[in-house]
ZAMARGU-4260 file (C-alpha; in steps of 0.2 Angstrom, whole numbers, plus 5000, padded with zeros to 4 digits):
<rodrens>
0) 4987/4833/5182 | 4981/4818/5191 | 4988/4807/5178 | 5005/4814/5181 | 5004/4812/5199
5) 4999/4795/5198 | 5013/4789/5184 | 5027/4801/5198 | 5015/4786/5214 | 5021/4772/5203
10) 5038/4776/5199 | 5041/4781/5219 | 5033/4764/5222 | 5046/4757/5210 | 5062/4764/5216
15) 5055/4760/5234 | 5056/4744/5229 | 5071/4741/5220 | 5079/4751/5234 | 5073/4739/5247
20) 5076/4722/5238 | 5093/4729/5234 | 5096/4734/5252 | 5091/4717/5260 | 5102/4707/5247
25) 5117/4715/5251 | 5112/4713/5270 | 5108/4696/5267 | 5127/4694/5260 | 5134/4705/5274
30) 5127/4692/5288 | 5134/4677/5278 | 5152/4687/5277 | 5150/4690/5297 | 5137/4677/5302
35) 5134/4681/5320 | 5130/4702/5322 | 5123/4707/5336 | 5105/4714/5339 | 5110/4730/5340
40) 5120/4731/5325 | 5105/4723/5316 | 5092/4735/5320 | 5105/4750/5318 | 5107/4744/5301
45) 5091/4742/5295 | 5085/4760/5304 | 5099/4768/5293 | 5094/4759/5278 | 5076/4765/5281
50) 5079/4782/5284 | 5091/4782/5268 | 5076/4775/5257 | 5066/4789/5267 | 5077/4803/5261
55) 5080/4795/5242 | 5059/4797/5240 | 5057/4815/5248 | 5072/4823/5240 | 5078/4813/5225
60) 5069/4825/5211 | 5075/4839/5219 | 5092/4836/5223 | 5096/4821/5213 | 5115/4823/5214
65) 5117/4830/5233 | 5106/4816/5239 | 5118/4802/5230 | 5132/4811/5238 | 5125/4809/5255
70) 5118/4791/5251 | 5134/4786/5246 | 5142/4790/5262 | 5130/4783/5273 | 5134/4766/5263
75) 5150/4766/5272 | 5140/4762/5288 | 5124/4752/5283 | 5123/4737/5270 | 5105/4740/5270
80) 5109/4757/5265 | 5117/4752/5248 | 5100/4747/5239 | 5094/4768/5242 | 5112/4771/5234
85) 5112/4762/5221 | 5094/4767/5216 | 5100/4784/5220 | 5114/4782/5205 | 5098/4777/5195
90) 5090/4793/5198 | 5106/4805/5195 | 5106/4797/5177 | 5088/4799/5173 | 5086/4818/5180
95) 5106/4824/5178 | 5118/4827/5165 | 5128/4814/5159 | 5145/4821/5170 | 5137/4822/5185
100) 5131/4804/5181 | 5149/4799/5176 | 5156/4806/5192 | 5146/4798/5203 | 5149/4778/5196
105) 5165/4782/5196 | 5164/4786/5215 | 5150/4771/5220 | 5163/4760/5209 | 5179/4766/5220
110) 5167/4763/5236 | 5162/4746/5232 | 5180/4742/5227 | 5189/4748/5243 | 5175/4742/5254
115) 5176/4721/5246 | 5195/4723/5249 | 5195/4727/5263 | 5184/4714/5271 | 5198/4700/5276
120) 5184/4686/5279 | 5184/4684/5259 | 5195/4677/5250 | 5202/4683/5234 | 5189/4675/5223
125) 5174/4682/5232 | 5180/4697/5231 | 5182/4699/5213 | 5166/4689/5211 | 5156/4700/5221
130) 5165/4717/5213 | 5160/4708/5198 | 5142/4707/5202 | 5138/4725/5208 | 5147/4731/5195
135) 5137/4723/5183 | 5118/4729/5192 | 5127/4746/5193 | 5130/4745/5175 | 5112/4742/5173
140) 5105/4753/5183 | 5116/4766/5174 | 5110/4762/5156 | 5093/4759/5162 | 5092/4776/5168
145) 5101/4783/5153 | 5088/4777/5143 | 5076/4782/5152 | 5083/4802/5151 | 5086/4798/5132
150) 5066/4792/5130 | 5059/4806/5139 | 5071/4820/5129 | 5064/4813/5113 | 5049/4813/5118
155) 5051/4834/5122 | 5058/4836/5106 | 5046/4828/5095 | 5032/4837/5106 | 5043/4853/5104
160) 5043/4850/5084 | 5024/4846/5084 | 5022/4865/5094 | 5033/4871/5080 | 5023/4864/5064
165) 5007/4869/5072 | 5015/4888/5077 | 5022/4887/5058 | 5007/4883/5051 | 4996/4896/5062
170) 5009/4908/5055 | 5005/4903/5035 | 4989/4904/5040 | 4988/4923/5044 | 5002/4926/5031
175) 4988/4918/5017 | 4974/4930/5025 | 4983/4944/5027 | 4989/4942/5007 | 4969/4940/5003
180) 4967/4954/5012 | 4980/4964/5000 | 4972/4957/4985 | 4956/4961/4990 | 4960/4979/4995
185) 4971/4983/4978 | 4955/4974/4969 | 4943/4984/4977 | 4954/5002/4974 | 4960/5001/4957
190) 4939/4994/4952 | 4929/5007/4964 | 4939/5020/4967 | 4941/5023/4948 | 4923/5021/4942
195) 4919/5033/4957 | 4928/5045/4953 | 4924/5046/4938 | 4905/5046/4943 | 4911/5061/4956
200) 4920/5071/4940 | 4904/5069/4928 | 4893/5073/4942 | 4904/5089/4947 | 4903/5095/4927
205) 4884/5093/4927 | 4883/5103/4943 | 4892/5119/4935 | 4886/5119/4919 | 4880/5135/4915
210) 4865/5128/4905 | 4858/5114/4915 | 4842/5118/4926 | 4843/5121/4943 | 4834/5104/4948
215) 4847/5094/4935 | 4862/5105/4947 | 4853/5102/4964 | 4853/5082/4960 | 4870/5082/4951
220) 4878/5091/4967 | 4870/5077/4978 | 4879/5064/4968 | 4893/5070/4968 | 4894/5073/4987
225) 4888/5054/4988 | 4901/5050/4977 | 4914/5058/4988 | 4909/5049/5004 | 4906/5034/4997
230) 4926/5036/4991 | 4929/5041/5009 | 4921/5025/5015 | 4931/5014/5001 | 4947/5023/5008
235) 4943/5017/5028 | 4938/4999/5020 | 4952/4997/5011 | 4963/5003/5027 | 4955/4993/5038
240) 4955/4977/5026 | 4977/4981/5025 | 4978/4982/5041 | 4983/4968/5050 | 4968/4965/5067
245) 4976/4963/5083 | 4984/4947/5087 | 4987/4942/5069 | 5004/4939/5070 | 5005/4945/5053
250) 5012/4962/5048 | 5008/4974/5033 | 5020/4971/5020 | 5029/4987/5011 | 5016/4999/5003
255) 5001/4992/5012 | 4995/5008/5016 | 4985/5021/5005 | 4981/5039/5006 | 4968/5040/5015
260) 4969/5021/5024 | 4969/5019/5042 | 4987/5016/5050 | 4993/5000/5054 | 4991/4995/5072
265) 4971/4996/5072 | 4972/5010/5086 | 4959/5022/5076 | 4971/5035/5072 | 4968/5043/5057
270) 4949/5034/5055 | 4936/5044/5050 | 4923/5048/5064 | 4910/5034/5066 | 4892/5040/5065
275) 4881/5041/5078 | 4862/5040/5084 | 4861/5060/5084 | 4867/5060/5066 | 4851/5050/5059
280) 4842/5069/5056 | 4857/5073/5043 | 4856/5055/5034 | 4835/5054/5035 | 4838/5074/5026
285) 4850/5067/5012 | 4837/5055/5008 | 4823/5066/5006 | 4835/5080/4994 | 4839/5062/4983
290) 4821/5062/4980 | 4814/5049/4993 | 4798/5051/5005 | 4804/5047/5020 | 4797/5053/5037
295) 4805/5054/5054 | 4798/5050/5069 | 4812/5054/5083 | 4803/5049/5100 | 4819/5049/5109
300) 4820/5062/5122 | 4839/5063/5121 | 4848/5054/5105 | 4864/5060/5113 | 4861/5050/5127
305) 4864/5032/5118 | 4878/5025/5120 | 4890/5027/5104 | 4893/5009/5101 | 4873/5007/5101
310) 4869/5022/5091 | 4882/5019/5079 | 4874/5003/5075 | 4858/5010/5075 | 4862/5022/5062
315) 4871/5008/5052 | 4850/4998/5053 | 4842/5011/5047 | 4853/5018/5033 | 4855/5000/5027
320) 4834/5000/5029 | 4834/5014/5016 | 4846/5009/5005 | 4834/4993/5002 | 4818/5005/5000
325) 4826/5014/4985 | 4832/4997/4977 | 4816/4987/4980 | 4801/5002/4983 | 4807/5014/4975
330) 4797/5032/4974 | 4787/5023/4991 | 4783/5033/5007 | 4796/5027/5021 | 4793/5028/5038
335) 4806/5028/5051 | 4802/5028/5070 | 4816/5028/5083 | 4810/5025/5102 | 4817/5018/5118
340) 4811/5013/5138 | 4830/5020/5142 | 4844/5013/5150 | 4840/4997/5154 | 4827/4993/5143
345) 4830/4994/5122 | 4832/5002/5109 | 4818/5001/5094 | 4821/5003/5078 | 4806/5001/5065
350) 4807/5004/5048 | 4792/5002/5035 | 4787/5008/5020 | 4773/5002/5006 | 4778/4987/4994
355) 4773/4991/4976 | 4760/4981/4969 | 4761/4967/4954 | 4778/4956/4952 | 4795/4964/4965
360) 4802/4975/4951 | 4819/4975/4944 | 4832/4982/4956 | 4837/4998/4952 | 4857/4997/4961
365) 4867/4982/4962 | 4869/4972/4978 | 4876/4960/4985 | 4862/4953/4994 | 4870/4954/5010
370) 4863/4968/5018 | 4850/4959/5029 | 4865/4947/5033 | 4875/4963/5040 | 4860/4970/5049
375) 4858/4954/5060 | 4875/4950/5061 | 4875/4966/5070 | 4862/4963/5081 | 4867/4946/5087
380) 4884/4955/5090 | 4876/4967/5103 | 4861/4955/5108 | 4847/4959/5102 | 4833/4956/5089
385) 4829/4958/5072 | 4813/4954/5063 | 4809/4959/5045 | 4796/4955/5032 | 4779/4959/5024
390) 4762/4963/5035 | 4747/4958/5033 | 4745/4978/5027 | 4757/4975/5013 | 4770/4984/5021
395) 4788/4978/5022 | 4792/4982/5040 | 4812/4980/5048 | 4810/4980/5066 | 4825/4981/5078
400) 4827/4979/5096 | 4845/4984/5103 | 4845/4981/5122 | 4854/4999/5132 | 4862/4993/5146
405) 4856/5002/5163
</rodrens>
């Protein structure tokens, strides 16, 4: 901004001066045409010429074409007037169309014509030499500021290109992610969903077949019902993955959408219902009927009291901190405490459990590796800490610290 101000100082400074050295020439050649004027006459014309280089600075951006109007017909009574005229013209052809521009030199021409023919101490010579010559600096003063107009337009449009490519390119950009996105989602429904399924239809045989035990039904109907949630989560992944986030500028292309998938827009309809803090009891309970030794200690006088953007996290933590337990410990005691100073203070998470003795045996599910990842990216997102790794007991021990704003 400052820049700009200071280029708009020295351009003022400019037409000032061309203004006044244009002025005081043509005064010069009025006193030699009538050598003797009087005082008066002199300091009238040089007040009018000033007031006219006045007016050209204050309005000449703002009414270019009024103000060479008005300058033009106070040349009629001031030579020291014409220098704002002519640098008037200037301005009408750098800030206005070319007509207006055309329209006005063809009016300063007409004036400077009548006016040289008029003046009966020339003679017939002078005048057309001195037509001659302020045609001529019109003419440049014209074409200088045409150019001028000309420059700055290119330059607009090649800045108006460059916001172009870089819009059309940003555009690409999310076209390229939202097609990822596609691929990844049909990838991850035509692999997961069908090996899932199938697990959930083997699973579901096993639970009513008349000859298997009780305990061989009991842990075939919790696989099955895993099975199903862990389709309804693959369903809300792969609607949230083909639909475009806010902002995106990219839109879901036909037959984005799947049963099941969360409808375009990101607004939540038709999501299932995020879990919360007071749901850990029901997740610590599944556990324990798969098999695993977990205990619970709930030190929280109200779970319901956390906010749901805190809890929901929370419960994300420690289901992530179990699911780790049965890959790397399996068959070990887990030991879950949830406890917190309230609003204000934070939220504690811990999560510990016995790691087995001799080498870290072979993982029992697949993984990614990631979990750990997840779980801090989490907690970075809301603030707080995360802490995990062996004690000097030989326990592995995840310890999370979520702040509760007061």
């Amino acid at each position: 901004m400052r820049f700009r101000r200071a280029r708009q100082g020295v351009r003022d400074v400019c037409v000032a001066a061309g203004a006044v050295g244009i002025g005081l020439l043509t005064m010069e050649g009025s006193r030699q045409t009538y050598p003797h004027p009087s005082d008066f006459h002199l300091a009238r014309d040089l007040v009018i010429g000033a007031l006219a280089c006045a007016g050209l600075l204050l309005w000449r951006r703002r009414w270019p074409v009024r103000v060479a109007l008005g300058l033009t017909v106070v040349g009629f009574l001031s030579a020291s007037a014409w220098g704002a005229m002519a640098m008037a013209l200037f301005t009408v052809a750098v800030h206005s169309a070319w007509r207006a521009t055309a329209a006005l030199t063809a009016l300063n021409v007409t004036l400077i014509t009548v006016i040289f023919t008029q003046v009966d101490e020339m003679n017939r010579r002078e005048r057309v030499e001195s037509i001659v010559v302020f045609l001529l600096g019109y003419a440049v003063l014209v074409i200088t500021g045409l150019l001028v107009r000309s420059r700055r337009q290119l330059i607009e449009s090649l800045r108006e290109r460059a916001r172009q490519a870089e819009e059309g390119q940003r555009l690409r950009v999310e076209e390229a992610r939202h097609l990822e996105r596609e691929r990844i989602a049909r990838e991850m429904h035509d692999v997961l969903a069908h090996r899932i399924s199938l697990l959930a239809v083997h699973a579901g045989a096993l639970e009513f077949h008349a000859d298997a035990p009780a305990d061989q039904r009991d842990a075939a109907g919790i696989i099955r019902r895993s099975a199903y949630e862990a389709m309804e989560d693959l369903r809300e992944v792969i609607g949230m993955l083909r639909t475009a986030p806010a902002g995106d500028g990219a839109a879901a292309g036909p037959g984005a959408g799947a049963p099941g998938a969360a409808a375009p827009g990101g607004d939540g309809e038709g999501e299932r219902p995020q879990p919360a803090l007071t749901d850990l009891p029901a997740l610590i309970e599944e556990s324990q009927r798969a098999g695993a030794h977990v205990t619970f200690d709930d030190r929280l006088p109200d779970p319901g009291a956390v906010p749901s953007r805190i809890g929901r996290h929370a419960y994300r933590i420690v289901q992530e901190a179990l699911t780790n337990a049965r890959k790397h410990a399996p068959g070990a005691h887990v030991r879950v405490t949830v406890e917190s100073t309230g609003p204000g203070g934070a939220l504690s998470i811990e999560v510990a459990n016995p790691l087995p003795p001799g080498p870290p045996p072979p993982p029992g599910l697949p993984g990614a590796g990631a979990g750990l990842l997840g779980l801090r990216e989490r907690v970075d997102m809301l603030g707080g800490t995360l802490d995990h790794g062996r004690d000097p007991d030989g326990h592995f021990r995840l310890c999370a610290h979520l702040p509760w704003p007061g």
